[in-house]
C-alpha positions as a printed Julia matrix, in Angstrom:
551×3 Matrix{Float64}:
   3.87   -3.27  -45.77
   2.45   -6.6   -44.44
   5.16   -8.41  -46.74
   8.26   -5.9   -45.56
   7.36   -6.69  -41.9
   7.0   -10.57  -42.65
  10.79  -10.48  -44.55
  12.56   -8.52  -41.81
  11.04  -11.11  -39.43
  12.15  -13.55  -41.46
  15.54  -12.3   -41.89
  15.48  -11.62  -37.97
  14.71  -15.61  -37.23
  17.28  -16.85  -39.89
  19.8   -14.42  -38.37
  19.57  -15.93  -34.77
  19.92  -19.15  -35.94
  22.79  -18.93  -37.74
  24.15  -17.25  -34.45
  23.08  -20.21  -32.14
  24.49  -22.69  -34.79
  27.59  -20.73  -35.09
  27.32  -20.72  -30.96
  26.5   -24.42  -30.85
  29.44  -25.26  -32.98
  31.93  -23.32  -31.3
  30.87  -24.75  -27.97
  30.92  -28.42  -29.48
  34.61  -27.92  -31.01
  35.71  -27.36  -27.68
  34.97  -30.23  -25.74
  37.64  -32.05  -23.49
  36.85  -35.65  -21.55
  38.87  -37.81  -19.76
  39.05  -41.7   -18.87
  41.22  -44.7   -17.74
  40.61  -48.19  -18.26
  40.64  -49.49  -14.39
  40.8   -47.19  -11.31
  42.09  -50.86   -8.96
  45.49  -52.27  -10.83
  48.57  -53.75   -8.64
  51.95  -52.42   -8.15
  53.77  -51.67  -11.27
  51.29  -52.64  -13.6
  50.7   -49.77  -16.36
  47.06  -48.65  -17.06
  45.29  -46.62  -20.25
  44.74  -42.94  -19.46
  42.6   -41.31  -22.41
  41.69  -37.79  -23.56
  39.54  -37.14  -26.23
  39.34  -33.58  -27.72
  36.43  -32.77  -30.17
  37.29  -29.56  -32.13
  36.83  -27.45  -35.11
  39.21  -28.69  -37.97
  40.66  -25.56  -38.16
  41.45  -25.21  -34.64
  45.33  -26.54  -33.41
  44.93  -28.78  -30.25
  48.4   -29.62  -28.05
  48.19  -32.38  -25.78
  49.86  -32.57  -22.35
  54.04  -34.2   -22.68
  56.59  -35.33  -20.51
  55.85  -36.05  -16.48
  52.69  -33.91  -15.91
  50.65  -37.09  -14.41
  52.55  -37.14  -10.96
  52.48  -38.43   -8.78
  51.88  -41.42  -11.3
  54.65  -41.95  -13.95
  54.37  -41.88  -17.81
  55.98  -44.6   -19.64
  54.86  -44.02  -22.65
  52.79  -41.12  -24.99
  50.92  -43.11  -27.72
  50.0   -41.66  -31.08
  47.02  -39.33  -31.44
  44.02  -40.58  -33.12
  42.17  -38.03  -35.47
  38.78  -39.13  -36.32
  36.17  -36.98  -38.57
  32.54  -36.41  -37.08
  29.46  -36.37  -39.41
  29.46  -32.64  -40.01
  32.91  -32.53  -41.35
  33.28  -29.48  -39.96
  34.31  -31.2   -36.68
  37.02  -33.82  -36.12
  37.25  -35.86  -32.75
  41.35  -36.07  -31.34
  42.23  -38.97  -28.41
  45.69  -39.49  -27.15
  46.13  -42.56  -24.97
  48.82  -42.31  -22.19
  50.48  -45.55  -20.39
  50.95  -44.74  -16.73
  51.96  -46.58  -14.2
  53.03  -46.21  -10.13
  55.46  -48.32   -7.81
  54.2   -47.42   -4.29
  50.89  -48.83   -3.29
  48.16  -46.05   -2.36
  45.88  -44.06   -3.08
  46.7   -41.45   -5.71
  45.22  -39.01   -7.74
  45.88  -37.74  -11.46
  45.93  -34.71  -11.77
  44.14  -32.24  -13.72
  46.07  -32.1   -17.23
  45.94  -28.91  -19.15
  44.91  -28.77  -22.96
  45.43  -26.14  -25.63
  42.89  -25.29  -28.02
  42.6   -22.61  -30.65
  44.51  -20.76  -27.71
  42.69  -21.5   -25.37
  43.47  -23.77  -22.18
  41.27  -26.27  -21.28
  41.79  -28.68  -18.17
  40.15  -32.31  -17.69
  39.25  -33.9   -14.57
  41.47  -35.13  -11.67
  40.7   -39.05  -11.25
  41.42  -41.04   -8.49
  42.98  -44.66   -8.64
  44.17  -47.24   -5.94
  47.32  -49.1    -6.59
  46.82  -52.61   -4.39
  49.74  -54.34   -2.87
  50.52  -57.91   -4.53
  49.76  -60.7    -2.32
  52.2   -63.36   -1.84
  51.03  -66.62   -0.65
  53.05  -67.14    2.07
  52.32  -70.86    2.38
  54.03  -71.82   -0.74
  56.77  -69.7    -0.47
  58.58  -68.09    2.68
  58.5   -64.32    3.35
  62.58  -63.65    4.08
  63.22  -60.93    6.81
  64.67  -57.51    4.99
  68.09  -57.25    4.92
  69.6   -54.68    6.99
  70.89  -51.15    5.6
  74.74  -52.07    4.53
  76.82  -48.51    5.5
  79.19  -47.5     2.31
  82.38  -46.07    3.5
  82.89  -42.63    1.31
  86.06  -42.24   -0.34
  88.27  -40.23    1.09
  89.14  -36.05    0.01
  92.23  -35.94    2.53
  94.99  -35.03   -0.05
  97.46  -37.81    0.52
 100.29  -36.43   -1.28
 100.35  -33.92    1.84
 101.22  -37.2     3.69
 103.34  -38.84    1.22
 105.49  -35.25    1.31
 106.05  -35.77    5.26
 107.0   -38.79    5.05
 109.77  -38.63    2.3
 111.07  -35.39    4.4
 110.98  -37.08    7.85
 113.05  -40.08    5.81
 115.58  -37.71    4.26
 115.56  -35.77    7.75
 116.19  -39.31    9.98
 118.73  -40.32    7.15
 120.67  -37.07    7.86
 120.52  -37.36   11.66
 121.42  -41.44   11.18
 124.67  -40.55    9.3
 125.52  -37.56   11.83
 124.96  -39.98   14.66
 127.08  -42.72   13.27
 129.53  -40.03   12.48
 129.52  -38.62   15.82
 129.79  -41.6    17.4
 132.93  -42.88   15.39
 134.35  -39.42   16.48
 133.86  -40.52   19.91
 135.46  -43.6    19.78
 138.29  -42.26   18.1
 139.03  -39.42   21.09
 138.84  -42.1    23.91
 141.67  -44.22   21.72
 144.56  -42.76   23.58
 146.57  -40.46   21.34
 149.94  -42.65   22.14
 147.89  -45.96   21.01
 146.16  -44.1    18.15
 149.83  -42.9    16.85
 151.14  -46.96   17.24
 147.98  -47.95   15.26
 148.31  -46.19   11.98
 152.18  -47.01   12.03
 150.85  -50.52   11.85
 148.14  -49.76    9.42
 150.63  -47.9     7.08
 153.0   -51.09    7.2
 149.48  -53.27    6.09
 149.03  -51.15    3.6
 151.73  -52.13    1.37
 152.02  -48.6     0.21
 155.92  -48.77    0.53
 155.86  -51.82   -1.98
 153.27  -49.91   -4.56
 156.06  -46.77   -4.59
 153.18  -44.73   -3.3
 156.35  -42.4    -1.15
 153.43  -39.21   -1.53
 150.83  -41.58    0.27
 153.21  -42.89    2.45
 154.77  -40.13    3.98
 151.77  -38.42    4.4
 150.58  -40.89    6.23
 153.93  -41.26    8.28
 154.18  -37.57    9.53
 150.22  -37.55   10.33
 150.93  -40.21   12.81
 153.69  -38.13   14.62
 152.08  -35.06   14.26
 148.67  -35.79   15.23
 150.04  -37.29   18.23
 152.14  -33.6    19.27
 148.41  -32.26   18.58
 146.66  -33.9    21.25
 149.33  -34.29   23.73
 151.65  -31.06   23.63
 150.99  -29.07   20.99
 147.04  -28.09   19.47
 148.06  -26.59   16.79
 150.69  -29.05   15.6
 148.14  -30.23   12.52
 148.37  -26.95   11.21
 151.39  -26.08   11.8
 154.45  -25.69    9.03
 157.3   -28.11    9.45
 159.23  -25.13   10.62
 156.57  -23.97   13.1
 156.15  -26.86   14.21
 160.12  -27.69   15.15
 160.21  -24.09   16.45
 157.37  -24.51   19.13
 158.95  -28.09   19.9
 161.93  -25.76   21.02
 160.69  -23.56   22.74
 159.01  -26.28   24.45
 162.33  -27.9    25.4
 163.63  -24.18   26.82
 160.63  -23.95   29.08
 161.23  -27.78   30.27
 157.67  -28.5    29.32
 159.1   -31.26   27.15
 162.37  -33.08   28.45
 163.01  -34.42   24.67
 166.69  -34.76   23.24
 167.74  -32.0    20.51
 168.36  -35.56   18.51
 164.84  -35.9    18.42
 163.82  -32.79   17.4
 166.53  -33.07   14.67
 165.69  -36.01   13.46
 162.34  -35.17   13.26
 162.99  -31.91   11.55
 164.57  -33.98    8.95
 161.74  -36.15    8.38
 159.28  -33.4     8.06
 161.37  -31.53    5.3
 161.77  -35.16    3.36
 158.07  -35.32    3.61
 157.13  -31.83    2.25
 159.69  -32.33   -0.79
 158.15  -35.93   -1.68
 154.61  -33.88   -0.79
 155.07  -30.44   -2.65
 157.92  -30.89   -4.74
 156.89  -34.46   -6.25
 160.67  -35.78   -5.01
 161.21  -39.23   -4.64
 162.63  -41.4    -2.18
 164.11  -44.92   -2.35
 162.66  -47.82    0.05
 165.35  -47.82    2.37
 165.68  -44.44    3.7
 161.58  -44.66    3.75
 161.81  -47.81    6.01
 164.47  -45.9     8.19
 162.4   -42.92    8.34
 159.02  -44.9     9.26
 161.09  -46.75   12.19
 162.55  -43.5    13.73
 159.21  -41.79   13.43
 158.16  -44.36   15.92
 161.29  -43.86   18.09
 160.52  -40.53   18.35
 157.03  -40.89   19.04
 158.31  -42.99   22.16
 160.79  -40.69   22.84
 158.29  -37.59   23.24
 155.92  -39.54   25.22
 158.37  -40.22   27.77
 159.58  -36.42   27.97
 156.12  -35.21   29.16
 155.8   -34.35   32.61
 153.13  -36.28   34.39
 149.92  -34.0    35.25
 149.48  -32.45   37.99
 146.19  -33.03   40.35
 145.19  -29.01   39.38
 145.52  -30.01   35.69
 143.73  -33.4    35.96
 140.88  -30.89   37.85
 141.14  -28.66   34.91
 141.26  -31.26   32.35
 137.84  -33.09   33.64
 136.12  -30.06   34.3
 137.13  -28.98   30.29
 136.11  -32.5    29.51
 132.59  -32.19   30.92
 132.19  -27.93   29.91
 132.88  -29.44   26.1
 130.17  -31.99   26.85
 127.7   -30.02   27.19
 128.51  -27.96   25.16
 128.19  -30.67   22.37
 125.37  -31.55   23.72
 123.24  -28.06   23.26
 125.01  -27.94   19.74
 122.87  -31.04   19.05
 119.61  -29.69   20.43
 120.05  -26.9    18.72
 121.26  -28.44   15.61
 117.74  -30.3    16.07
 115.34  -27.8    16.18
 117.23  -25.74   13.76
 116.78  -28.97   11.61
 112.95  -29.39   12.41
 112.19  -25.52   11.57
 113.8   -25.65    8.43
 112.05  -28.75    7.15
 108.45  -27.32    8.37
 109.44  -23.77    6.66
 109.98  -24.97    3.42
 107.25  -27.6     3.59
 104.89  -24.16    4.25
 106.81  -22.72    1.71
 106.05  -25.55   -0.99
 102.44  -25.82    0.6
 101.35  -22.13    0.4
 102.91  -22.26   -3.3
 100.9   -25.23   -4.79
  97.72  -24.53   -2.47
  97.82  -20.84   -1.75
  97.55  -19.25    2.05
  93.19  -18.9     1.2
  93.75  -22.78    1.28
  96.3   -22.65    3.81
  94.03  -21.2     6.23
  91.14  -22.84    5.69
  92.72  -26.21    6.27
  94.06  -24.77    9.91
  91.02  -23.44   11.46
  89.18  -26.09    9.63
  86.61  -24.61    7.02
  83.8   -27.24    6.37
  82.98  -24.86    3.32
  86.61  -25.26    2.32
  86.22  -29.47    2.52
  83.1   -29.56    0.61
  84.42  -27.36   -1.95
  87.11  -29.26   -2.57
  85.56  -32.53   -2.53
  83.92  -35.1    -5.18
  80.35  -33.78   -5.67
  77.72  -36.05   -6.25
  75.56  -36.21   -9.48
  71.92  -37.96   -8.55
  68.42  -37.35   -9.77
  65.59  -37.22   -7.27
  61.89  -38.41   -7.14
  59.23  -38.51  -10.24
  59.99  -37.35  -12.6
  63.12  -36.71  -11.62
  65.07  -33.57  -10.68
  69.08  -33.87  -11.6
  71.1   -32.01   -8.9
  75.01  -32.21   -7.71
  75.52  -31.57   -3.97
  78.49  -32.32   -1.89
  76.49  -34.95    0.0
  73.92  -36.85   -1.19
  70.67  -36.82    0.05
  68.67  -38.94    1.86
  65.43  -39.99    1.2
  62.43  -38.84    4.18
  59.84  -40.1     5.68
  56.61  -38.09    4.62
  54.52  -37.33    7.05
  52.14  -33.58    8.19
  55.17  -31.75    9.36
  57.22  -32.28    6.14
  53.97  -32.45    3.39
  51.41  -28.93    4.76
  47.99  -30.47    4.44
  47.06  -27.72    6.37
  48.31  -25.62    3.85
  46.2   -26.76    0.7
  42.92  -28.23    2.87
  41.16  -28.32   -0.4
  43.35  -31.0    -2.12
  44.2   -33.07    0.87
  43.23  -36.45   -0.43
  45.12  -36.03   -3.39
  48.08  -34.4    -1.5
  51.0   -37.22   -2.06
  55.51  -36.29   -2.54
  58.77  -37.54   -1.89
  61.64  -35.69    0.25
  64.89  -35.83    0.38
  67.05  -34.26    2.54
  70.69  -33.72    4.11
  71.84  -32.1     7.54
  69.43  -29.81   10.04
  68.54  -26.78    9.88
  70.25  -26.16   12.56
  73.76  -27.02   10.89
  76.5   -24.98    8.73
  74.67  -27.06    5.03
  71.0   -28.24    5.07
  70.01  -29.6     1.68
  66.13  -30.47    1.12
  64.12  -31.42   -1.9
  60.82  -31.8    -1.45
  58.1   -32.72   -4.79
  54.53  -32.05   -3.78
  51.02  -32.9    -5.63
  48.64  -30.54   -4.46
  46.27  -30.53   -7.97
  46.09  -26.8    -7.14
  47.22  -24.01   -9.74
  50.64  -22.76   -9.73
  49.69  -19.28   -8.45
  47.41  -20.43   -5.95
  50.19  -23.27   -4.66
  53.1   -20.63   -4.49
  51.34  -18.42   -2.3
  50.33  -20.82    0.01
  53.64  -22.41   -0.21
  55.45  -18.77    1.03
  53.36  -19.2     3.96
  54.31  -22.78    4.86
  57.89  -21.6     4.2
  57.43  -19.04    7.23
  55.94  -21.7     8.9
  57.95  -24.28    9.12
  60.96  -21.82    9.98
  59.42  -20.38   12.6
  58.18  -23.8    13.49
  61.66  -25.53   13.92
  62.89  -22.11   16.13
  63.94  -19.95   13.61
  63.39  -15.93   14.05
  63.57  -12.29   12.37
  62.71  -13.83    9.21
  63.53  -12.15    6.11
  62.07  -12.94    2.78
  62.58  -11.9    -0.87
  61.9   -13.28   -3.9
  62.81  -13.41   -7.55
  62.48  -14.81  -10.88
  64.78  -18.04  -11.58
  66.04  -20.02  -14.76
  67.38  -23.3   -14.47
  69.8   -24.31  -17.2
  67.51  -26.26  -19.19
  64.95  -23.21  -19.2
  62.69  -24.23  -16.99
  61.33  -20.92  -15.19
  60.48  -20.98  -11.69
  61.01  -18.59   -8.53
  63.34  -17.91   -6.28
  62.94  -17.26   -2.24
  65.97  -16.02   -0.71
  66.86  -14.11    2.61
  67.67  -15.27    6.14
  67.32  -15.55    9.25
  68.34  -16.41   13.18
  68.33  -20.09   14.8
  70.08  -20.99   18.37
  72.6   -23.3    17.88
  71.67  -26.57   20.01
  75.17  -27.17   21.18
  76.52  -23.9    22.15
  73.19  -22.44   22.96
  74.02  -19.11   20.98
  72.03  -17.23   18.23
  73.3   -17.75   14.43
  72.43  -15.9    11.88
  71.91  -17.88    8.72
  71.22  -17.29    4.99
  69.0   -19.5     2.79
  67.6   -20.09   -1.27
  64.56  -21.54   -1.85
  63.66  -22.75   -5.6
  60.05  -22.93   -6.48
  58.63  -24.61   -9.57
  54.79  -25.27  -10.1
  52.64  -26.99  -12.8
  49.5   -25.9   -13.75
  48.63  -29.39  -13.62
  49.77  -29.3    -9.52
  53.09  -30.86   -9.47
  55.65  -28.65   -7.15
  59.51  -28.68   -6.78
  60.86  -26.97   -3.72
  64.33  -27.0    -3.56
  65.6   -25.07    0.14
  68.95  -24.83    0.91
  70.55  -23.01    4.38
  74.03  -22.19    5.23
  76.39  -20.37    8.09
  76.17  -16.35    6.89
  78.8   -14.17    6.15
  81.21  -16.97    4.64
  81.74  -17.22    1.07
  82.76  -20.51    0.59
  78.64  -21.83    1.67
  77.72  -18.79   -1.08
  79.78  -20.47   -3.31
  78.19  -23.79   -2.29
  74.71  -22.57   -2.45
  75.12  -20.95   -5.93
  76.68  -24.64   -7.41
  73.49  -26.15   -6.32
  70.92  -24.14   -7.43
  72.54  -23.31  -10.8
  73.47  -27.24  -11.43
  69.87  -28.12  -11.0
  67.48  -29.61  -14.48
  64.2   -30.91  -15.1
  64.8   -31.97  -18.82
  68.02  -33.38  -18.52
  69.43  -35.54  -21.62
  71.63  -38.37  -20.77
């Protein structure tokens, strides 16, 4: 019995210490320390950051990748170095990292997360101070800094608009040249008395040497416009359109009525004339030079002849004649104004016309009450990458970089990490404007859950803290496009405008993404509500925004 009680205690002793072995072991294959070769190294110069792993053999170990050491930067992961302890059971893993940082300061690495067997383990934040370089100013001159040089943007006014106006006001001041010029020789010609105008294309027929060419259609045609223009304007107004017989018959009944004191030898010989004419005219006749020459010289006897039959005017009809003259005047002269702005309406109409067709009257009337959504949309955007490592984003404007400083990092938000608190923002507009654009990357060394809670209520804060009221939050799960999963804060709320002093209502997206190492990404942008062109804006920068962009 002595022996039994001996064995189980035996047994009992051996079966603890294979349990505190196995414990020991387990506990051993898990251990995670970090180091770095200098915690004082100058502006730009890279340092060693090492973590060594010891684990079971059996168990898989991932070490941190990519930008997880902001606000420092990673230039480059080195090789992992496997190395077998003495009980072979064990084997001892260190991965060296080359960091480096361009600002000087006081920075802190942050706690970087390791997975073993499944489970995460997390080494210790370190601290290091990145020193200034110090010129020696003796040997060579500090220069002052050159001031900020302004970059005109290239211009989104659509210039084939302009082009379009001008080509129409050209083809518009043509037409109105030519009218003008034509007007004006119409002028000229109706103060050329009608007596004078009849003598002067007698003369221009004989120059013409029409007679000599055996052109008898031209000639005559010529000839009997001469005499019968002049009848128009002097006796007769409808003597142009008048048949040859018409004509003669009205010239006799004239001579009855003593309105005319012409011979009946005129009238004859005119008659004859006129009939000559219209068979050389309409009938193709011909006519030999002579009788041509005979007819041209009694065309201008007759002319004489009739302009000595008229009766001088009268002082009523010299009344009546002026006050016709100046009633056609101004007549003429509404014609034109109205001609005008006849001419101006059409040429805007169709240019609307050919503007609503290529643009479209959404376009249209965006451009008249003067949409800023409208102009952005239709705009060059602007492809950039922000901060470290660097978030890729296209926005309509870029932004500018901020100074950091309590109101735009919350140290009073994360009073646990404040040393180590350090970020870059960038920014475009106000809040207070129709687009405000801010990026803001924060290292709080703080988990992600802890961080996003406490950044919901800086959010609020800092809302309520630049004026804004009846705050409305929601939030939701959101994917970038290169799968990087973070959350989304949307909702809005009311802000007085400073200008015209009255209450806006405005709507806003806030992107949220959070390391368990401490790095944050808060992406927060706020437009006018209830317009769907800043929706459309919003949505385009949100969903063009990447982490793990590949150039």
């Amino acid at each position: 019995m002595k022996q039994l009680v001996t064995k189980i205690a035996k047994s009992k002793s051996l079966f603890f210490a294979v349990l505190a072995m196995l414990f020991l072991q387990q506990t051993y294959a898990q251990e995670v320390s970090s180091s770095i070769d200098t915690t004082q190294l100058k502006i730009g110069e890279q340092f060693r950051y090492q973590i060594k792993v010891e684990a079971n053999k059996d168990f898989p170990v991932v070490f941190p990748e990519g930008q997880t050491f902001m606000p420092l930067e990673m230039v480059e992961a080195y090789q992992i170095d496997t190395t077998r302890l003495k009980d072979n059971q064990t084997w001892q893993l260190t991965r060296e990292y080359a960091l480096t940082q361009w600002d000087s300061g006081s920075y802190v690495i942050p706690k970087q997360k390791i997975i073993v067997n499944d489970q995460s383990l997390f080494t210790d934040s370190i601290k290091v101070e990145v020193a200034t370089v110090v010129v020696d100013t003796t040997k060579q001159a500090l220069f002052p800094i050159k001031p900020t040089i302004e970059i005109e943007e290239p211009s989104s006014f659509p210039w084939w608009i302009l082009w379009l106006i001008l080509v129409i006001a050209a083809v518009a001041g043509l037409v109105l040249l030519f009218l003008k010029l034509r007007q004006r020789k119409i002028e000229r010609e109706q103060q050329i008395p009608p007596y004078e105008k009849a003598i002067d294309t007698l003369k221009k027929l004989d120059e013409s040497q029409a007679l000599e060419r055996g052109e008898m259609k031209e000639y005559y045609s010529t000839l009997t416009l001469a005499v019968k223009r002049y009848i128009d304007e002097k006796i007769d107004e409808r003597a142009l359109e008048s048949t040859t017989e018409e004509l003669i018959q009205h010239l006799n009944e004239l001579k009855a009525n003593k309105s005319i004191l012409v011979k009946h030898k005129v009238i004859n010989d005119l008659q004859d004339i006129l009939r000559r004419a219209d068979l050389i005219k309409f009938a193709g006749g011909g006519m030999d030079k002579l009788t041509a020459k005979a007819d041209r010289q009694l065309i201008e006897e007759d002319i004489n002849s009739i302009k000595d039959s008229i009766p001088e005017p009268t002082e009523e009809e010299l009344l009546q004649d002026e006050a016709y003259a100046e009633a056609r005047k101004k007549k003429e002269t509404r014609t034109k104004i109205i001609a005008g702005i006849v001419g101006v309406i059409l040429v805007v109409v169709i240019a609307n016309f050919a503007f609503f067709d290529n643009k479209g009257f959404e376009y249209v009337k965006d451009v008249v009450i003067h949409d800023t959504a409208e102009e952005l949309l239709e705009k060059d955007w602007i492809e950039s990458e922000y901060g470290n490592p660097p978030v890729y984003m296209i926005t309509p404007e870029v932004l500018v970089r901020q100074e950091v400083d309590s109101a735009n990092v919350p140290t009073r938000q994360f009073p646990e990490s404040e040393s180590s608190l350090s970020g870059e923002i960038f920014a475009y507009g106000n809040l207070e404007d129709e687009l405000f654009i801010k990026l803001n990357t924060l290292n709080t060394g703080l988990d992600s859950s802890l961080t996003f809670d406490k950044s919901l209520d800086a959010q609020t804060d800092r809302l309520e803290a630049a004026g804004a009221k009846n705050i409305i939050l929601k939030n939701e799960k959101f994917t970038t496009a290169d799968g990087s999963e973070g959350v989304k804060i949307f909702g809005s709320f009311n802000i007085e405008d400073p200008v015209s002093k009255q209450i806006e209502m405005k709507s806003y997206v806030q992107l949220y993404f959070a390391s368990e190492q401490g790095s944050n990404v808060s992406i927060f942008v706020s437009t006018t509500d209830e317009d769907e062109g800043f929706e459309e804006i919003t949505n385009r920068i949100i969903n063009s925004i990447e982490f793990n962009r590949e150039n």
